[in-house]
C-alpha positions in Angstrom: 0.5 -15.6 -34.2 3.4 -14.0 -36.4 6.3 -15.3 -37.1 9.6 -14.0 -38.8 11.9 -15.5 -41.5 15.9 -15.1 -41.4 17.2 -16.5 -44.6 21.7 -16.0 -44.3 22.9 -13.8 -47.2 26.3 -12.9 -46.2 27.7 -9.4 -44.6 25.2 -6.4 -44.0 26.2 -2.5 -44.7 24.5 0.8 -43.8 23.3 2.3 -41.1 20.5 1.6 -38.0 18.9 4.2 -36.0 18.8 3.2 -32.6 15.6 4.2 -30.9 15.0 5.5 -27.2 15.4 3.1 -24.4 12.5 0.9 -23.7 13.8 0.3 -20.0 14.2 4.4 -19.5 10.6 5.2 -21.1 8.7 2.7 -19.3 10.3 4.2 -15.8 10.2 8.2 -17.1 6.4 7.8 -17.7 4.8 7.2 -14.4 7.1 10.3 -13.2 3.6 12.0 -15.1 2.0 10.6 -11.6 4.1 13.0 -9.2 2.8 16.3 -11.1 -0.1 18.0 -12.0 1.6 19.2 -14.7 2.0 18.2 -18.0 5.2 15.4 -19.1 6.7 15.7 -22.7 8.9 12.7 -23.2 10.8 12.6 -26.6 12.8 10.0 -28.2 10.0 7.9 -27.4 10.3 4.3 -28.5 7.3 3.0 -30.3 6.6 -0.4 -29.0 3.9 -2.4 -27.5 5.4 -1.9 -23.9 5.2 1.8 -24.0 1.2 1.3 -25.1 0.6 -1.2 -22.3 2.4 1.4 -19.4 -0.2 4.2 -21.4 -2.9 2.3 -21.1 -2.0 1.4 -17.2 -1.5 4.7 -16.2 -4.8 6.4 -18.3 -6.8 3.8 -16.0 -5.3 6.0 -13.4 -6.7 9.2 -14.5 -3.7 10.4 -16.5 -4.0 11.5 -20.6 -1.6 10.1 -22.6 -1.1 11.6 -26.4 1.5 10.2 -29.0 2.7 12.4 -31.5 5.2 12.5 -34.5 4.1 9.0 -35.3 4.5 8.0 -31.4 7.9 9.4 -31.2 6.7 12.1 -28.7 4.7 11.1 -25.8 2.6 13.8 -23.9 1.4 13.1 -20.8 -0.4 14.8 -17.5 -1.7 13.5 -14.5 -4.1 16.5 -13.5 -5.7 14.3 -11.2 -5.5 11.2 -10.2 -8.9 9.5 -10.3 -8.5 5.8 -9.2 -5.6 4.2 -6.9 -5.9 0.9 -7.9 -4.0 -0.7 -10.9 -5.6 -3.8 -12.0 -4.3 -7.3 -12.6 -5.4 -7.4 -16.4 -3.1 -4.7 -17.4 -0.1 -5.1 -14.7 0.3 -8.5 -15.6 1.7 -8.2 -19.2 4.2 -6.2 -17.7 6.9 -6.1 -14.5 7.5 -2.5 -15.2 3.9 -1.6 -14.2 4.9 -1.7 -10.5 6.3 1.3 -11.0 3.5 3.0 -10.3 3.5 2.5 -6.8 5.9 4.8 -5.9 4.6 7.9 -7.5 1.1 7.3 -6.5 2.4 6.6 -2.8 4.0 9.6 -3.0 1.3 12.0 -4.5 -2.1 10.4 -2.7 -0.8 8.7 0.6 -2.8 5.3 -0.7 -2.6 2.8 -3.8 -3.5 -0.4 -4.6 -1.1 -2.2 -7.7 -1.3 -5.9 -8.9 1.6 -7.8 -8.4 3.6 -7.7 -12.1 3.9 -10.2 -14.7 6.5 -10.1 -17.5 8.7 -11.9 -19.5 9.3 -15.5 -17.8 13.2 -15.7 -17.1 12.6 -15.8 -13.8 10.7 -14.7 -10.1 11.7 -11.4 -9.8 10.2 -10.9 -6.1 9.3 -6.7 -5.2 10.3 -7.2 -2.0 12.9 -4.5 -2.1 10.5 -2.3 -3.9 8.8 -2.9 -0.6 11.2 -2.5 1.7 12.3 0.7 0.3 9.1 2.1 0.4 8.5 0.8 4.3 12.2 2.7 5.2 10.2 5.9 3.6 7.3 4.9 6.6 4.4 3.2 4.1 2.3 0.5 5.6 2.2 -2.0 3.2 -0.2 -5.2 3.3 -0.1 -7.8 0.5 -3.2 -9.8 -0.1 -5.0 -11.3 -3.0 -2.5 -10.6 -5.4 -2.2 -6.8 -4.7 -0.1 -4.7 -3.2 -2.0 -2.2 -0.9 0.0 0.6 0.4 -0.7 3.6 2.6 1.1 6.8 4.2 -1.8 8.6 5.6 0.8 11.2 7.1 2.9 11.1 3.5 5.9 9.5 3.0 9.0 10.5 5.0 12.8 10.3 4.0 15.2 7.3 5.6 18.0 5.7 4.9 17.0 3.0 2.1 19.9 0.2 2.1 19.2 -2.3 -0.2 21.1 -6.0 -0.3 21.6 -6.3 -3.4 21.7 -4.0 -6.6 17.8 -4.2 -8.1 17.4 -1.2 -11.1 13.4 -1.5 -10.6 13.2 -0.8 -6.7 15.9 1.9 -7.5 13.6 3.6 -9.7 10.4 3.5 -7.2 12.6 4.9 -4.3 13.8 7.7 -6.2 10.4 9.0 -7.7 9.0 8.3 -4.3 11.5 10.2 -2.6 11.3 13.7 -4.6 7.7 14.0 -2.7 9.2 12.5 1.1 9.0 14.8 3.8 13.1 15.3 4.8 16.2 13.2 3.1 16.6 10.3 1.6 19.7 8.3 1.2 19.7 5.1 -0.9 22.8 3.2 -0.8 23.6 0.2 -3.1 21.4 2.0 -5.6 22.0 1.0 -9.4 24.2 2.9 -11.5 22.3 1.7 -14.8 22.0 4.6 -17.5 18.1 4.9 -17.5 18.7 5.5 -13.6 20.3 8.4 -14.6 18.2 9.7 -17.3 15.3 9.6 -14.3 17.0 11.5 -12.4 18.0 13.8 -14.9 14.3 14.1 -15.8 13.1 14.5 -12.3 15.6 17.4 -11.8 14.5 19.0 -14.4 10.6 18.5 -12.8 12.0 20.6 -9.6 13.4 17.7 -7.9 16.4 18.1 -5.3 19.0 14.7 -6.5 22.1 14.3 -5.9 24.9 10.7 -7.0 22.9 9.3 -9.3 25.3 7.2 -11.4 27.0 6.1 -8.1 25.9 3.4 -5.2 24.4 6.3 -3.0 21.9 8.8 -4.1 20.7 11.2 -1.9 17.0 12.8 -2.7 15.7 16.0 -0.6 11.9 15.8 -0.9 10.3 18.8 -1.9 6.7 20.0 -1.4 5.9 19.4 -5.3 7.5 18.8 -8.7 6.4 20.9 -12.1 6.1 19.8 -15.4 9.1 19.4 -17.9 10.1 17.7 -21.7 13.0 15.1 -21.9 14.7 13.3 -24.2 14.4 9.4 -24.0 18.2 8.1 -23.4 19.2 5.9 -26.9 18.6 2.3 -26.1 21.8 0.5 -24.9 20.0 -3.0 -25.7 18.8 -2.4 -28.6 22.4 -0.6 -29.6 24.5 -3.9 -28.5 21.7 -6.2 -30.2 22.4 -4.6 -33.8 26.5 -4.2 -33.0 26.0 -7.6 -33.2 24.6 -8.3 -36.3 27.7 -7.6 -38.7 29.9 -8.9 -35.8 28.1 -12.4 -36.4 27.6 -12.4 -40.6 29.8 -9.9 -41.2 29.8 -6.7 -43.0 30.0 -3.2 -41.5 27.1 -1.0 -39.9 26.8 2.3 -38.3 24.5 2.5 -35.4 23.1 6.0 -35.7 22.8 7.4 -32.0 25.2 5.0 -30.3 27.7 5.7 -27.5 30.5 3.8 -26.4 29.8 5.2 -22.5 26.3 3.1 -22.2 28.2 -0.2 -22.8 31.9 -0.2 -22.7 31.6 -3.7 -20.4 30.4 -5.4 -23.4 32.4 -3.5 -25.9 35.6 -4.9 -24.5 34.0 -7.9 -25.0 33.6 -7.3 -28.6 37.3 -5.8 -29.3 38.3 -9.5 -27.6 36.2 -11.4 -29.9 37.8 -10.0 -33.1 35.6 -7.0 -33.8 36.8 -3.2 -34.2 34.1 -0.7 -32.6 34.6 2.7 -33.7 32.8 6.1 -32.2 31.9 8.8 -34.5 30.2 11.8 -34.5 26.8 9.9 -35.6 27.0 6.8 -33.4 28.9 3.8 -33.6 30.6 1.4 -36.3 31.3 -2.1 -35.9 33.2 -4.1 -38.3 34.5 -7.7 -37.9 38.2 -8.0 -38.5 39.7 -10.9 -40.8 38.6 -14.6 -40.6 35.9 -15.7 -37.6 34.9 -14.4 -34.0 37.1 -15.4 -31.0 35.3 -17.1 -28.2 35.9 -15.0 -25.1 33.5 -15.5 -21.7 31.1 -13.7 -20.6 30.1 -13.0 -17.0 26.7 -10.7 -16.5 26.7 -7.9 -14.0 25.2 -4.9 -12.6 25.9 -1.6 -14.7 28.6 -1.0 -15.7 29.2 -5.0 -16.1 28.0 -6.8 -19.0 24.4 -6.3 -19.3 22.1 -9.2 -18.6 19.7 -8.2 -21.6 22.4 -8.7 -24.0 23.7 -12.3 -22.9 21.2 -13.9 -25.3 22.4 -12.6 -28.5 25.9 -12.9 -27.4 25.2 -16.5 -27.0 24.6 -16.8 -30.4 27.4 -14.8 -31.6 29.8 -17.3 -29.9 27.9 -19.9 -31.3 29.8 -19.9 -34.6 33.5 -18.3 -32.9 36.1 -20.0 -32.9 37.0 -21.8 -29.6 35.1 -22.4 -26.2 33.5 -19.8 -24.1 31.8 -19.8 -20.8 28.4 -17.1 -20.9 28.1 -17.1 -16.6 24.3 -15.6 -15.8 24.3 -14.0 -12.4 21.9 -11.6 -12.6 18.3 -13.9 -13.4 17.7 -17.7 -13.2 16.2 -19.7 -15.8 17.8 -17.2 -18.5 19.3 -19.9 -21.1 16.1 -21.1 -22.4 17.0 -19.8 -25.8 19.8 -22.6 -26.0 17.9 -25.4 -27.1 16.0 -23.4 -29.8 20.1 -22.5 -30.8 20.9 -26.2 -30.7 18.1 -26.9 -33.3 20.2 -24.9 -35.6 23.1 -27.0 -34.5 24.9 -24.9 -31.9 27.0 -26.5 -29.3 25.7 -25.8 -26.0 25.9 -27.4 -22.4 23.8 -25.6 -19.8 24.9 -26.6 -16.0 22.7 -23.9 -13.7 23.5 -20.6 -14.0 26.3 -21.6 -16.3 26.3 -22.3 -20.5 29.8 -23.6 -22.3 29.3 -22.6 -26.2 31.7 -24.7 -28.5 31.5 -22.9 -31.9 31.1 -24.0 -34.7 31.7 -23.4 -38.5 27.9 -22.9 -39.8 24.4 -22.8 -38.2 22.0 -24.5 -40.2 18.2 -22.5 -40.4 15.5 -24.4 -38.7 11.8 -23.7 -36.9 12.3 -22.4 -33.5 10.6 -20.6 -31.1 10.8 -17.3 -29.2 10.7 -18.1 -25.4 11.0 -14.7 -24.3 12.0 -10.7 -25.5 16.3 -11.0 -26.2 15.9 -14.6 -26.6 13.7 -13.9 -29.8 16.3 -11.3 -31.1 19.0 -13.8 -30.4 17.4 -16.3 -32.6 17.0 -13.4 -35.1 20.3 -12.7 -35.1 21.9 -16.7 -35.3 19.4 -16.8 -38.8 21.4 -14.0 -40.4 24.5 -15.8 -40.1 22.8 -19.9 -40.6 22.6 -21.3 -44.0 18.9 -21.9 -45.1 15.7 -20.7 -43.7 14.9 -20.2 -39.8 11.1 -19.6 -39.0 11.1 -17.4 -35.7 7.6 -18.5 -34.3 5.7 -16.5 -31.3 7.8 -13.1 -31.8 4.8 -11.3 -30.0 8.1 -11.0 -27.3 10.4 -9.2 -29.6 7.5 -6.6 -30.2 7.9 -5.5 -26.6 11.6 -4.5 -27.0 12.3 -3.7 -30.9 10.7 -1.6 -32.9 10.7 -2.3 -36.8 13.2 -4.8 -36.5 12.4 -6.2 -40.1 13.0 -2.7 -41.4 15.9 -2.0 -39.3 18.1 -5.2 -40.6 16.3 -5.3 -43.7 17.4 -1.6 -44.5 21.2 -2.7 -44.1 20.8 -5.8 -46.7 19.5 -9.0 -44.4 16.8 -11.3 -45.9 14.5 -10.7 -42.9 10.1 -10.8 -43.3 7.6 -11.0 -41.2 4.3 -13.5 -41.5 1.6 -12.6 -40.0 -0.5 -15.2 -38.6 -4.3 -16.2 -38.5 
């Protein structure tokens, strides 16, 4: 099992190039299952995730071909040849269930595993399942599987969900293009890969309407064509290496980078102590003089601080200068990486969904171990500014989420290596 090795060496300067969303890809891909013709996604990150969601959705009948070193993905769904998405692939992934939409949609019948995924907590698909039941599927869950029908095809409805969820968002709206009539989905997410769906399925003939707002509106149409889109840049991978001259210092350009896809947690960043500027190429972030203020965190819905980033802005605060109160509202059991910070001596008292971070002057490197996808990054990213060595063990979870992450902070001057295992 590999592992990766931080060793501190002071600030970091040069530039990153932040790759296509993982989140966006993984949800643009089985929009391949609502056409017969072909998909040309570009911008494509190149991560173990995106192979996973290729493999699930060529055991569907669809043909999946990377190009340009994986960087273009072409896909097409000619036919699809079996309904029923298997527990052995779904289960390395919660984005898989994503398929149940389109499928629904396109056939009138699927079968799809219940989804696995990173461990920060349960994550039901009950309001992927009620949206589709507002659209008129029967749906019958047994042994593990979803089984879903619309003999008659799906039909628009009003879908009102209770609470904000970006994944059932995703499956109404690529259901819905193929619905019989209108569909309305209020409390929909607002999330940037949202968009970039719709925007996508748009361009594949769709009728869409407020996406980017609580209500979309979807007329169904009879079917979609083919199309090529670019991937959205990835807003978590973008904050995750703002952060790394804001914790050692330093100043790098994050090639691709827009203030728009995170100005919740760029605020955040200006109140810490740390100038973010936009340019024609991306983003620059500098720290200003002397350490990181403490300032607390709160994690929301787009446009509020993302979720995915409350890791690694754990261990920025770790070493700022005051108190700060990191408040997780979004997932449970999301602080595990705060004992593998308080090997390296971090301060940290976790009450629920609550964590108070007293910072201190210097992390000291220690082995620790990678719980799940931003906690590994977050323990990357305390190593760059701990003195010593700190031995990053089970990083198969930052390989779902970063691509070449060695390379990419390596490439801007941090000691950074990867060790394969036996």
């Amino acid at each position: 099992m590999d592992s990766i090795v931080v060793t501190g060496n002071g600030p970091l300067h040069g530039q990153i190039a932040i790759a296509g969303a993982k989140n966006a890809c993984l949800t643009l891909m089985p929009a391949t299952l609502l056409s017969e013709e072909p998909l040309t996604l570009t911008n494509a990150p190149r991560l173990s995730d995106i192979r996973t969601m290729s493999t699930l959705l060529e055991s569907l009948g669809a043909e999946v071909a990377q190009m340009q070193g994986g960087q273009v993905l072409a896909l097409a769904s000619h036919a699809i040849t079996n309904h029923r998405a298997d527990y052995d692939i779904v289960r390395k992934m919660r984005a898989s269930i994503l398929v149940l939409g389109p499928m629904l949609a396109r056939e009138g019948h699927a079968v799809v595993s219940l989804p696995g995924g990173c461990a920060i907590g349960a994550r039901p698909v009950d309001l992927h399942l009620h949206a589709l039941e507002a659209m008129g599927a029967e749906l019958d869950l047994r042994d593990g599987y979803v089984h879903a029908r619309a003999p008659g095809g799906l039909r628009g409805g009003r879908i009102a969900f209770p609470m904000v969820s970006v994944g059932a968002t995703e499956n109404a709206l690529m259901a819905a293009t193929l619905a019989r009539g209108t569909t309305v989905i209020d409390n929909a997410a607002r999330e940037p890969e949202i968009v970039d769906l719709a925007q996508c399925l748009r361009k594949m003939g769709a009728q869409i309407e407020g996406e980017g707002t609580h209500t979309i509106t979807i007329e169904g149409v009879d079917r979609l064509g083919g199309a090529t889109h670019a991937v959205v840049p990835d807003r978590i991978e973008l904050g995750t290496y703002m952060l790394a001259p804001a914790i050692c210092g330093g100043e790098v350009t994050c090639l691709g980078g827009r203030i728009d896809l995170l100005a919740a947690f760029c605020e955040k960043l200006d109140e810490a102590g740390i100038d973010v500027t936009e340019t024609e190429t991306g983003l620059t972030v500098a720290r200003r003089n002397g350490r990181v203020r403490a300032v607390d965190v709160v994690t929301e819905p787009f446009p509020g601080f993302p979720t995915d980033l409350q890791a690694q802005m754990m261990a920025l605060m770790c070493t700022a200068q005051g108190t700060s109160v990191l408040e997780e509202r979004i997932f449970e059991n999301r602080f595990m990486h705060a004992p593998e910070l308080m090997r390296m001596g971090a301060l940290i008292d976790v009450h629920g969904g609550t964590a108070t971070v007293t910072g201190v002057e210097t992390l000291k490197g220690a082995p620790v171990m990678a719980t799940d996808l931003r906690a590994s990054v977050s323990l990357i990213l305390a190593g760059l500014a701990a003195e010593g060595e700190t031995i990053v063990n089970r990083v198969y979870h930052l390989d779902r989420g970063y691509e070449s992450v060695e390379e990419k902070l390596g490439g801007v001057g941090a000691r950074i290596e990867r060790i394969t295992g036996q």
